[in-house]
N, C-alpha and C positions, 0 to 999 in steps of 0.2 A: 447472613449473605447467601444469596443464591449458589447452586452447586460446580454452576457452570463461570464463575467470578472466583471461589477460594478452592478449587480443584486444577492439580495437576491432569492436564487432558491430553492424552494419546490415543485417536481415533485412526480405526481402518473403514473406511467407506468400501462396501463390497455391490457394486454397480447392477445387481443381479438382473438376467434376462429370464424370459416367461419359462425355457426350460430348467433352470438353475431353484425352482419350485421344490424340486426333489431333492435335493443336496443333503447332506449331511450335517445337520446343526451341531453334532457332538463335534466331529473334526473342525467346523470352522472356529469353536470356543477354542480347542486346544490350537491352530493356528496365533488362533491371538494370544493366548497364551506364551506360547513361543517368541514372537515381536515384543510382547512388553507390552501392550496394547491393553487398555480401561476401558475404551469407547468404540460401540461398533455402531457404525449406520448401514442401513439395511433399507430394500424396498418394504412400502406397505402400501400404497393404493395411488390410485389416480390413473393414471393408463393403464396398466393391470393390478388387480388385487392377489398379494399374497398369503391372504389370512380366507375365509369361508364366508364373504360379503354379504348380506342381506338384503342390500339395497338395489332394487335394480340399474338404476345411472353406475354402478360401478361392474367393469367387465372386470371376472375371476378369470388368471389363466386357468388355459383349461387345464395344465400340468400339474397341478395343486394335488397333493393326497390328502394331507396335513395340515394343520393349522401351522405354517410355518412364524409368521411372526409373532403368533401365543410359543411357543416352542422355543424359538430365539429368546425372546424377554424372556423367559423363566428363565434358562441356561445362562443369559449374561446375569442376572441378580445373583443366582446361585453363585457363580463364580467373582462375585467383588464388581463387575463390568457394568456402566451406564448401557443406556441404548437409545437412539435415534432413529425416527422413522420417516424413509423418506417420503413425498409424495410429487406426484410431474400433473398439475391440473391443465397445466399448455396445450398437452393435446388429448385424444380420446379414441376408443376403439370405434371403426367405422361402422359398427352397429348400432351406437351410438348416436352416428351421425343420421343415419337413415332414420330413427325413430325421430330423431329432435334436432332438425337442419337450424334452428333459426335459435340454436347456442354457438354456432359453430361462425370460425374467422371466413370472409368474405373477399375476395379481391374486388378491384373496382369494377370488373367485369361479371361480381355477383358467383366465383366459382371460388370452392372451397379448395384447401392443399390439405391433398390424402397421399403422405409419406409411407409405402410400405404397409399399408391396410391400416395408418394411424392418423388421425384427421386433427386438424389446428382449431382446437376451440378460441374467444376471444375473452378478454378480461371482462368487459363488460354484458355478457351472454350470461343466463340463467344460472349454468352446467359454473361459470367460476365465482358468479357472485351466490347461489344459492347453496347449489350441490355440493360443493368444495367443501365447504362447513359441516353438511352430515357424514359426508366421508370423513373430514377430519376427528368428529365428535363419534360417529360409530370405534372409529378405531381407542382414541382416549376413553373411552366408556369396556372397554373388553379388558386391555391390556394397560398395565403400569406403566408407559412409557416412560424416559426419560427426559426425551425430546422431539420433537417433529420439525423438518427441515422440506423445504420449496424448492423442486430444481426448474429452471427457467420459468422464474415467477416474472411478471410485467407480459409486452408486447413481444412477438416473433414472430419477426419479417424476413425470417429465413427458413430455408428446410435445412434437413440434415447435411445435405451437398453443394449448401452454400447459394443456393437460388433464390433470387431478391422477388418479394410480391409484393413491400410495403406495405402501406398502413391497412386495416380492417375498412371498408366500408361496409359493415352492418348494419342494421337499421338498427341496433341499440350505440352503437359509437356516432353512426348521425347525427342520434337523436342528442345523447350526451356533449358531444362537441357542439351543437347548435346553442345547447343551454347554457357553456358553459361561457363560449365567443360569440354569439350573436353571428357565425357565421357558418355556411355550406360547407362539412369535410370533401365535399369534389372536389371545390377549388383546393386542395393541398396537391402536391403529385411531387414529392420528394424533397430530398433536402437546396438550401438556399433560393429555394423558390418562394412564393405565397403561402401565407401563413406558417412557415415556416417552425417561428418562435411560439404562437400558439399553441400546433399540433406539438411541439415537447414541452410545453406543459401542459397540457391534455394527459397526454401520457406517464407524468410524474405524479402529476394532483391524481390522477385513476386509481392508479396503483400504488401511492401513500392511502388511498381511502381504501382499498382495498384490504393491507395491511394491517390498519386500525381496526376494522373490522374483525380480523382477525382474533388477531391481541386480544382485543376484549370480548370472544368468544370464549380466546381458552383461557385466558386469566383468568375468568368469573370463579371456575370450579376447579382448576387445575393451574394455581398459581406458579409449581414450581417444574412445569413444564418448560423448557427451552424452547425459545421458537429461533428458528434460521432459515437463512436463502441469502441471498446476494442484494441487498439492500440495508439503510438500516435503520427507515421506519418500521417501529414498531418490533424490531428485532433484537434478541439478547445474542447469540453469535453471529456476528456478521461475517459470512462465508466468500470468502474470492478464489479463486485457482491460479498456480502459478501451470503452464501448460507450454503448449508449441504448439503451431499450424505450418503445416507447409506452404500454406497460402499468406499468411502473415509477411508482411513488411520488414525485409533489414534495416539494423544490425538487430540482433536479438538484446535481449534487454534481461542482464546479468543481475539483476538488482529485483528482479520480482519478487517473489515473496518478500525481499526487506519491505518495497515500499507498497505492496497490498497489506501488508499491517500495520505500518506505519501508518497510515492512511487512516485507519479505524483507531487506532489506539492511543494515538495523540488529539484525539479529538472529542470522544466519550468517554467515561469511567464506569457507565452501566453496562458497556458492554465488552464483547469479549471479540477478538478475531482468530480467525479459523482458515487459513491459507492453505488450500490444497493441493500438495503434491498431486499431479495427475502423473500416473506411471506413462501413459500414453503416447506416442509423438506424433498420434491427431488421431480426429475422430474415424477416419476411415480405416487406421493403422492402431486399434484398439489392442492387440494383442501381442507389441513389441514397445518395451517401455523406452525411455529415455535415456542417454548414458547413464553410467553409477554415479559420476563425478556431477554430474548436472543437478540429482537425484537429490547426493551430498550436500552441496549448496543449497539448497531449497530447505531442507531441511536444520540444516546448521544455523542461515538464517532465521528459520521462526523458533528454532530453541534459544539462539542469542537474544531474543526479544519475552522471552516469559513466554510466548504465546500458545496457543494449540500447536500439537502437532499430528499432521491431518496428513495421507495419505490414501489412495483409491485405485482400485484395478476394477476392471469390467468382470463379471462372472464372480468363480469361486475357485480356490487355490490350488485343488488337488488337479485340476484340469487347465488352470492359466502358463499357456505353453512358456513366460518369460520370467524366471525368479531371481533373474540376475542384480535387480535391487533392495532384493528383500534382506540380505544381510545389514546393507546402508540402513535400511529401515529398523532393524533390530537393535542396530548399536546404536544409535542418535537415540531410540525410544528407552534403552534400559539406562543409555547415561544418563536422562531426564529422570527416570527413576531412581536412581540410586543418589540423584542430587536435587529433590523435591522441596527442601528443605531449603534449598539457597533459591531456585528459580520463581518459587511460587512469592519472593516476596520484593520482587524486583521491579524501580523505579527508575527511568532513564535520566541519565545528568544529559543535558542540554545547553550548550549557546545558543543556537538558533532553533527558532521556529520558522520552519517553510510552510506558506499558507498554497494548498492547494485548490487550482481553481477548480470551476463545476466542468468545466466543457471546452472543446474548441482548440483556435490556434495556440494558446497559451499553455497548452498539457505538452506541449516541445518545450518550451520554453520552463517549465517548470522541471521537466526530467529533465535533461541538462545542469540545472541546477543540484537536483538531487545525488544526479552520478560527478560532478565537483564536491559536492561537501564528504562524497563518501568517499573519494577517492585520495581527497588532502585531509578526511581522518577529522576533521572538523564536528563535536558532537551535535547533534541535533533531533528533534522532534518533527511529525508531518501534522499540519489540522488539515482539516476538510474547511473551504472556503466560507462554508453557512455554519461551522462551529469555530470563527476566528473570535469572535468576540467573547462568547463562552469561556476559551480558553484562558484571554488573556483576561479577563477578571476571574478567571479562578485561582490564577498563581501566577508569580512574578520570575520564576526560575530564567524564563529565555531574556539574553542581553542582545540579540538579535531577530527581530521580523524580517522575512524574506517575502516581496510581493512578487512572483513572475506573471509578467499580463493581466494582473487583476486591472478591471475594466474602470474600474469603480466603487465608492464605499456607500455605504447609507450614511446619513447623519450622524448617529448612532455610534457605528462604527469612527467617525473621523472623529470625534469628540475625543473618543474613547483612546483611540491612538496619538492624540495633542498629547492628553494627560500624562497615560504611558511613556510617550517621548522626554515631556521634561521632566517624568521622574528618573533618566536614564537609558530609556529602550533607543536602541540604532534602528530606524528601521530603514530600507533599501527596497529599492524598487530598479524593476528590469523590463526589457520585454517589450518598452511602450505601454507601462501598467500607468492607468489612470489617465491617459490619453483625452476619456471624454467627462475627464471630471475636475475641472480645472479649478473647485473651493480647496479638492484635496492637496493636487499639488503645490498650491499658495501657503496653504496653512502646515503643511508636513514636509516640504521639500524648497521652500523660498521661489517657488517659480512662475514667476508671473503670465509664461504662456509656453507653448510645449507645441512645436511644427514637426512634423514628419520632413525630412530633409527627402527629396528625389533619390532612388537609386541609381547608384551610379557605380561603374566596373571602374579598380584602381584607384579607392578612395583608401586612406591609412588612419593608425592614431598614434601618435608621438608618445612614443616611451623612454625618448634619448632623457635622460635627469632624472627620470621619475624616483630612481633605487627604489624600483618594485621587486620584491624576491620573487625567482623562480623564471622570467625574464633574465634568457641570456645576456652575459656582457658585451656590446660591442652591437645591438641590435635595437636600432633608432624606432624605428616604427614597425607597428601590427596591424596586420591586416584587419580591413575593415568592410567588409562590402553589407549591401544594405538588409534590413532598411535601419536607419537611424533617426534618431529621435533632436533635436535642438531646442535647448531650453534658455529663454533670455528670463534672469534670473532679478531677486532684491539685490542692494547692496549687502557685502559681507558674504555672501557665499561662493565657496570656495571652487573652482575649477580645476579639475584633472584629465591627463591625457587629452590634449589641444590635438586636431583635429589637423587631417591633411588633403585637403582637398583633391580629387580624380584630376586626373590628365591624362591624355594620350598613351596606350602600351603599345600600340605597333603602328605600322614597323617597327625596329629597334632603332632606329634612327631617329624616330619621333617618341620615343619613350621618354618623355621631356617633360616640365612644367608644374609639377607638382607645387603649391603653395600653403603654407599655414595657415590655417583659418581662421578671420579675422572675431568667430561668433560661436563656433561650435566647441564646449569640453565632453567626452565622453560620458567624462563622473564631473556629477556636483553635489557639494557639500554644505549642508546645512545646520549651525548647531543650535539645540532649542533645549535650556536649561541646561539635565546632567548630557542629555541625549541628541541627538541628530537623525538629519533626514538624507540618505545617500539614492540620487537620480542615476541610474546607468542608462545612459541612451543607444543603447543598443542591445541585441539580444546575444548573452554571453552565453545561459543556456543553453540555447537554441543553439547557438554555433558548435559551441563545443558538443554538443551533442552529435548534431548531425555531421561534425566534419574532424572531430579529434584536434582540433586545435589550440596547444599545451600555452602559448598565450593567452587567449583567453580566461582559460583559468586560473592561471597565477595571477594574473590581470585582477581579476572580481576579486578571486579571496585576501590579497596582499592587501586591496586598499581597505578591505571591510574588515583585516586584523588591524589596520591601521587606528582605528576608529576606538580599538577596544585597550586602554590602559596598561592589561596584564596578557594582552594575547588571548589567547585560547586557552580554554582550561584542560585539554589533553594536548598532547607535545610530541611528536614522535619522528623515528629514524625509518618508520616503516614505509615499503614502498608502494604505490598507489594500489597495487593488485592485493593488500589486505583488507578485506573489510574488517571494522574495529569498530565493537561498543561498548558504552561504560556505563555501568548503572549502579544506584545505590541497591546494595541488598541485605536489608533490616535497616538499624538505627545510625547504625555508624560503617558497616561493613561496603566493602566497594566488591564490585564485579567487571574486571576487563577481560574480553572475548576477542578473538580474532579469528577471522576465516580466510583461508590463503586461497585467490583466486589466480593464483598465477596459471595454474593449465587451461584457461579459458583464452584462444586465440580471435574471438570477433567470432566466428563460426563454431568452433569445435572446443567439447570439455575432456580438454585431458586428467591426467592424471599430473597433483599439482604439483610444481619444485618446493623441495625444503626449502623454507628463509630463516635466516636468523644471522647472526643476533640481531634482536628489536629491541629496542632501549625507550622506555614509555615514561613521561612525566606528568602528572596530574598536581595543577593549581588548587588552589580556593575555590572552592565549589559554593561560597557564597549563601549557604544557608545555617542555621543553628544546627541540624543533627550531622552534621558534619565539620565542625568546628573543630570536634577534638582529633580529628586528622592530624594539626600542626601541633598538639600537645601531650600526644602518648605516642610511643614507640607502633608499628605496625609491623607485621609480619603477611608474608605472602604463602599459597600454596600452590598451584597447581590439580585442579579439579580431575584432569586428563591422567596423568602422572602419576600423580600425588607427592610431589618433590616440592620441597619448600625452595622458594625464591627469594635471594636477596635484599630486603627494603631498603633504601636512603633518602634518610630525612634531609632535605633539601631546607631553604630560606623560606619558600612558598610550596611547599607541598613535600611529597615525595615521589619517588623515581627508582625501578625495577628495569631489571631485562630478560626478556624469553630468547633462551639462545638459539633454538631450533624451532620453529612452526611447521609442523608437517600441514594436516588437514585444517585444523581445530586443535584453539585453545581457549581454556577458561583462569583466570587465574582470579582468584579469591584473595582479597585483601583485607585483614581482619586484627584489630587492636591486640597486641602483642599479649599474654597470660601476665597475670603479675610477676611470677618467677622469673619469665624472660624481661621485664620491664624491671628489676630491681636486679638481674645481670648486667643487661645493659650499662644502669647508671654507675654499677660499683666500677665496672670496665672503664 
């Protein structure tokens, strides 16, 4: 198996500028050293070269004394340490530009963006389909690498300060989009206009060819090369960042790093995700990082996941005026160290699979989902929308599909989810998913035809009977406003939360008239074989998301436990500000984590309140290496601590409690010794 699949990875990204040439490669080893840190990424070419380039298309800073990245690679091999090297082909030194204008990106006005003497080349231009490969190949041809990494690989229709030029008209992306649509890239001029849907897949299909290209560039001769960037054709680490913009849209979004690795990890096995703490809190504020507790989070997150743990500051350390998270970074990297041994073999136990769409209004409608299932502790998995089917003929694990907005299936797919259903699979649909596909909703959901009902202010859904948990007592109906979806269904399937139709709110005199709905159920239920098909006609996501509305999601999750026999296979007293995952680690061994996000106020990451006690019960997890679960004693530890924890064997599982959660816990659940298991039974 490749290095970068059965290696513990602890990466420092060190962001270096064309002065930062001179630095001190002994001190920055002993830095990482210090962190705990295996993996260093570092510049190597593309905008400027930090090795003695030969090639003229590649500008050397002038700062260079040294062959700094032969330098680097020797010192990390010497000391135990991979290495990755970065490259930025996006844009290029305006010398560059002058010798060879007709590689470089074009506005429709035919004028080039020169950032700071750094000129925007384009994907499809000489300088990234040609040049890019010899720069790549001079660098793997000198030095060992370990890996090479792409920063803003694809299209950039921004500058550094956020100034929109859209898409390239060069006479190479003309010509390429004419071939590829039979049509003018003039006529495009932004989004939801003309050609719209073409011009993004122009842009995807480019830059997957572009990728492939790659790949089997360095493949050929240097198979055990890593490649990375932010995509994941053609890529063995697939890299995202968790980060902040002050220009970014509220509420901030506490769950990033979970769900940029989730996102890559529940969907491939070839590959690896790489979630990067940015110390940063934005591009123009490069050298004041993030709170500690934010930092924390980010962190804790992609170590409760097996995953990379990736970290980056701009420059180099003896000079970065902000250290205030490096101790965070030291303790999260040496516990991964000193516990390499349990993390590198860890497999997530799941009920649900949430299928994540590609694009568009439905990525609300999807996070919303995500932040209920994390916040009622409910286990699960993310796919990526184009690896749903993958998925589910690779393994039977999830007793839940979640669709939020998915638009539509292929044939393919809908066969494939019949099957699935009646061998057991629930699967649920939100959002207005499936809207324009109405074999699907016949065949998975009983619904013979699916109308968007009019928005309308002071519409409700009838919860008075339901005995939904988590739904106040004494609290008849929930708010409902639009849009919503109405399904006239086959016979036999089931309707929930009957509908209240809008009337009058003001005056209060006229606040009057409300009526039941003679047609609409919120949820409807379909059973087909072991399994069923659950329709939510409205966006519960989306709601809860954008407005915190705590019906809602006891709403969604009450009815879709409803659906499942034995409930949920994890069980807790915890309160929604833990995050909690559970995974298998080895043959029979469990791992529960939790991360206490209580100092997170909507805005600000404080520092978090102790919780405890947490009282955690885990079912039947439903497959053979964990069977012997219900028939040997088990014993708990405490990773954090190292204080053994209480186990009780339960009728269906067993059941522990963590009295105190400060930051971070891990507790290890591991088949009792013989000697404790033949205590036990004399006991």
């Amino acid at each position: 198996m490749s290095w970068w699949m059965e290696e513990s990875i602890r990466m420092i990204q060190t962001n270096l500028r064309e002065t930062d040439a001179t630095m001190d490669p002994v001190r920055l080893m002993d830095d990482l050293d210090a962190l705990s840190a295996n993996v260093l990424m570092v510049n190597a070419g593309g905008i400027f070269a930090f090795y003695p380039s030969e090639l003229e298309e590649q500008y050397v800073t002038p700062f260079l004394e040294n062959d700094l990245v032969g330098t680097l690679t020797d010192l990390a091999h010497q000391r135990g340490k991979r290495i990755i090297v970065r490259f930025d082909f996006s844009k290029a030194h305006e010398s560059l530009f002058e010798r060879h204008p007709d590689w470089f990106y074009r506005t429709r006005a035919g004028q080039e963006v020169n950032y700071q003497g750094i000129v925007h080349t384009c994907v499809n231009g000489h300088y990234q389909q040609k040049v890019s490969l010899k720069m790549i190949g001079e660098v793997l041809e000198r030095y060992p690498v370990d890996g090479i990494f792409f920063n803003m690989f694809g299209y950039q229709h921004w500058d550094y300060s956020g100034n929109h030029y859209g898409p390239c008209y060069c006479e190479n992306c003309r010509r390429r989009f004419s071939e590829m649509h039979g049509q003018d890239l003039e006529q495009y001029d932004g989004k939801n206009g003309p050609l719209q849907q073409e011009y993004a897949e122009f842009c995807e299909q480019t830059t997957r060819e572009m990728l492939q290209r790659i790949r089997a560039f360095v493949k050929k001769d240097y198979p055990k090369v890593a490649i990375s960037t932010y995509h994941t054709e053609g890529v063995d680490l697939v890299r995202s960042e968790s980060n902040t913009s002050l220009k970014r849209p509220l509420p901030k979004w506490l769950y990033a790093a979970s769900e940029n690795i989730a996102s890559v990890e529940g969907g491939w096995d070839d590959k690896r995700s790489s979630c990067c703490s940015i110390n940063a809190v934005d591009l123009p504020y490069r050298f004041t990082g993030v709170s500690v507790h934010e930092t924390e989070i980010r962190l804790y997150e992609a170590l409760a996941q097996g995953s990379v743990l990736d970290f980056c500051i701009i420059g180099t350390f003896p000079d970065y005026p902000d250290a205030s998270n490096l101790p965070t970074v030291q303790q999260v990297f040496r516990f991964q160290q000193e516990n390499e041994s349990v993390f590198k073999k860890l497999k997530p136990v799941a009920d649900v699979l949430l299928a994540k769409p590609e694009s568009g209004t439905a990525r609300g409608e999807y996070s919303g989902l995500f932040k209920i299932l994390k916040e009622k502790q409910i286990p699960f998995e993310v796919v990526a929308r184009e690896r749903m089917s993958w998925r589910l003929e690779k393994e039977d694990r999830a007793r839940v599909l979640l669709l939020p907005g998915i638009v539509r299936l292929t044939e393919k797919e809908r066969e494939l989810l019949e099957r699935k259903q009646r061998a057991g699979l629930r699967i649920a649909a939100t959002g207005g998913a499936l809207a324009e596909d109405a074999e699907s909703l016949s065949a998975l959901f009983g619904i013979r035809e699916l109308r968007r009902l009019p928005d309308a202010e002071s519409a409700y859904f009838e919860a008075d009977g339901e005995g939904l948990a988590g739904i106040p007592e004494g609290r008849r109906w929930i708010v409902a406003p639009g849009p919503c979806w109405a399904a006239e269904v086959e016979p036999g399937v089931e309707g929930r939360l009957r509908g209240i139709e809008a009337a009058t709110f003001g005056p209060p005199e006229r606040a009057y008239g409300h009526a039941r709905s003679e047609g609409f159920d919120a949820v409807t239920i379909r059973r087909s074989g072991a399994g069923s098909g659950l329709y939510y006609g409205w966006q519960p996501g989306e709601w809860y998301g954008r407005y915190g509305w705590q019906d809602h999601k006891e709403a969604f999750a009450a009815i879709l436990e409803g659906e499942l026999e034995s409930g949920w296979t994890l069980k807790s007293d915890a309160p929604s500000s833990v995050e909690v995952f559970l995974h298998r680690a080895g043959e029979s061994d469990l791992l529960l984590q939790c991360i206490n996000l209580s100092g997170f106020n909507g805005m600000t990451y404080h520092e978090a309140l102790p919780i405890g006690p947490l009282t955690f019960t885990i079912g039947s997890l439903n497959d053979e290496a964990s069977s012997d679960l219900f028939f040997n004693r088990y014993e708990a530890i405490s990773l954090v601590s190292k204080n053994h924890i209480d186990v009780q064997q339960t009728a269906t599982g067993i059941s522990f409690t963590i009295e105190r959660l400060e930051k971070y816990e891990a507790v290890q659940i591991r088949r009792a010794s013989a000697k404790k298991r033949l205590v036990d039974k004399e006991s």
